[in-house]
C-alpha positions in Angstrom: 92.3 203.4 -118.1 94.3 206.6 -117.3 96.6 204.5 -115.9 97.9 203.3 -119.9 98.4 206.2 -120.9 100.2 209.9 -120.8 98.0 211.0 -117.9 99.7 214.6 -118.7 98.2 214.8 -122.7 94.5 214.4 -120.4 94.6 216.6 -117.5 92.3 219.1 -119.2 89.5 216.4 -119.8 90.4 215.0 -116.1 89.5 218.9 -114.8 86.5 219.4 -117.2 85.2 216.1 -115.8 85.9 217.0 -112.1 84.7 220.5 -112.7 81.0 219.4 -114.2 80.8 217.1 -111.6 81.8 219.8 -108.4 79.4 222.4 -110.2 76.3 219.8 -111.1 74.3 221.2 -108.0 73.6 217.5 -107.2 73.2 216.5 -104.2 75.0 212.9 -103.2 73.1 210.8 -100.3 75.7 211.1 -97.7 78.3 213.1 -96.0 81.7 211.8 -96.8 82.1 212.3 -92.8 85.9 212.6 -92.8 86.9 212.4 -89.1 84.2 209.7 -88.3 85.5 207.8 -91.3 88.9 207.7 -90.2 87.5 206.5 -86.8 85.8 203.6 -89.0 89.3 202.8 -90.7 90.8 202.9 -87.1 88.4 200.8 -85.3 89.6 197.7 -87.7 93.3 197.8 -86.3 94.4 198.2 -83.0 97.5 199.8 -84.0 97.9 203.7 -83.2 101.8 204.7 -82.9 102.9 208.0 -81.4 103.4 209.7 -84.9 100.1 208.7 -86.4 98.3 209.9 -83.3 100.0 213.0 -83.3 99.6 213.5 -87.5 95.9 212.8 -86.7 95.3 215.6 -83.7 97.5 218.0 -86.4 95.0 217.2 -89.3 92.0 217.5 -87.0 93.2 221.0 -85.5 93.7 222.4 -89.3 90.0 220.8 -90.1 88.0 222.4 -87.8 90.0 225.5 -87.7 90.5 225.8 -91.7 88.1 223.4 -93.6 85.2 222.1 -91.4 83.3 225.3 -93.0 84.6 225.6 -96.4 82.0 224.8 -99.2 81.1 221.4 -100.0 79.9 220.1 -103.3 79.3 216.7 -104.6 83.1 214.5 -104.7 83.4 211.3 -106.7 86.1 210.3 -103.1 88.3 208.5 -105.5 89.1 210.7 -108.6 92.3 208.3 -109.3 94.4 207.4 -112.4 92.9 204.2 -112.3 89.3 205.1 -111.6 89.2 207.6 -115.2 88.6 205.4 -118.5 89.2 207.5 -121.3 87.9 206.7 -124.8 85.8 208.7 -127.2 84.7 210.1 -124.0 85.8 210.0 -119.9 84.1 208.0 -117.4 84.9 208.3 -114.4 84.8 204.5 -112.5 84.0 203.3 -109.0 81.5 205.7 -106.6 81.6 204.4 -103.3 83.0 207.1 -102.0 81.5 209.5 -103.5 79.8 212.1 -101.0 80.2 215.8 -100.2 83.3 217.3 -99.7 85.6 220.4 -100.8 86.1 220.2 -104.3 90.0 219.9 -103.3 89.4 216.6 -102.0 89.3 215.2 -105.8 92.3 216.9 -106.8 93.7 214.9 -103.9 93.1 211.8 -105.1 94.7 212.5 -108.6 97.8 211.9 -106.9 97.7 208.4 -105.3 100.4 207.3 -107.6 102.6 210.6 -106.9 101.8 213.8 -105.4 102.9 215.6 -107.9 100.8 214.4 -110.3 98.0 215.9 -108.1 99.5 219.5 -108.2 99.8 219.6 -112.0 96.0 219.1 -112.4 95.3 221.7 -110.1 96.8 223.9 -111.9 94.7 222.8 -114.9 91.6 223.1 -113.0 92.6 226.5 -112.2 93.3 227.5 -115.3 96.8 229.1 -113.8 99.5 228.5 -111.3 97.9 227.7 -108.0 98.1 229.9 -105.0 100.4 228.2 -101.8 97.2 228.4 -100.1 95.3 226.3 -102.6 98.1 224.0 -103.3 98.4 223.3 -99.3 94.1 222.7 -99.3 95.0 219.7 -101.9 98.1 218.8 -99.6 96.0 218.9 -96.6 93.6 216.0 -97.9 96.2 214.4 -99.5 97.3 214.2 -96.2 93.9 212.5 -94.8 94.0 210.2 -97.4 97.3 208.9 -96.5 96.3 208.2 -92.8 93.6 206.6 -94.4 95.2 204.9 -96.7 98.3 204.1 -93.6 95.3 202.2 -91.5 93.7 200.2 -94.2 97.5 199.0 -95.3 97.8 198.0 -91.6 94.4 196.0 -91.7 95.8 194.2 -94.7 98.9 193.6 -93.0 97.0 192.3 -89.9 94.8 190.1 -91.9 97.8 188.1 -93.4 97.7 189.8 -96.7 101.3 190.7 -96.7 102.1 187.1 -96.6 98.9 186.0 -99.2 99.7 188.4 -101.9 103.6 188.8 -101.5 103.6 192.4 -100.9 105.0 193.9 -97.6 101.6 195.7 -96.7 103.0 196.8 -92.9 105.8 198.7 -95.3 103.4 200.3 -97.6 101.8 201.2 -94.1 104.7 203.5 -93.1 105.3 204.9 -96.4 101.9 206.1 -96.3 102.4 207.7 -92.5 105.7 209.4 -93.8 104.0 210.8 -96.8 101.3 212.3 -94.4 104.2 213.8 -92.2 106.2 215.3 -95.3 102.8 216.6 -96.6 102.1 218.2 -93.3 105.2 219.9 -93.3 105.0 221.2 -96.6 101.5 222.9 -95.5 103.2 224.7 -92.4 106.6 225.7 -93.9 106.6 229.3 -94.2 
């Protein structure tokens, strides 16, 4: 897995892979259906606080304003470290949510571990130094993905899995809401 070893020696074979797959002209079965989903992810806690509802309204707004009409190809949903097996050739692991979306979206992904790690493939897939604008389309799922991400790690705090597995899931919760805030405020700093 990409997660054993120097992700940064691969990042052109991550791109290449992500790039065939954006540009295949297949068409997935579904939707990836972002604000519904997040309703989905919602509808299994019945925790909302004041800054996740206000993150959420903020993300919306940008959607529909910015992205709702922005190109969508075919997304593997989950283009992270440890979904990419590299050996004689890459294979990228786990589908389920793969669907359409911008081509952004992926990028995304690549930086569940750290952001950063997200920004430096772009760049690669670019083929130069990406744009604010670009950078902030990768910051802006990123940004989904950890209010995603925020209400699942509640559900698994809920369901006693903090307790189970000896991980503080209703902390990994909140780092995920601060991420989104931080990555919001990167997109709308001047």
């Amino acid at each position: 897995m990409l997660t054993q070893l120097d992700f940064k020696e691969h990042l052109r074979e991550v791109a290449e892979a992500l790039k065939k797959l954006h540009h295949s002209g297949i068409a997935p079965a579904s939707d990836y259906e972002l604000i519904p989903r997040l309703a989905k992810y919602e509808s299994f806690t019945d925790v909302r606080s004041d800054l996740y509802l206000d993150l959420k309204k903020k993300w919306i707004t940008m959607y529909e304003k910015e992205h709702a009409h922005q190109p969508k190809v075919f997304c593997h949903g989950d283009a992270q470290r440890s979904n990419i097996v590299i050996g004689k050739r890459l294979y990228l692991l786990d589908w389920e949510y793969a669907g359409w979306n911008e081509w952004t979206y992926d990028i995304a992904s690549f930086g569940n571990v750290q952001f950063s790690d997200a920004l430096l493939l772009l760049d690669v897939y670019l083929g130069r130094p990406a744009t604010k604008e670009e950078a902030d389309s990768v910051r802006f799922y990123r940004m989904y993905q950890a209010l995603q991400w925020h209400q699942v790690a509640l559900r698994k705090h809920m369901i006693g899995l903090s307790d189970v597995l000896h991980f503080d899931f209703n902390m990994l919760s909140a780092k995920y809401l601060n991420l989104a805030q931080t990555l919001y405020q990167e997109i709308t700093k001047d």
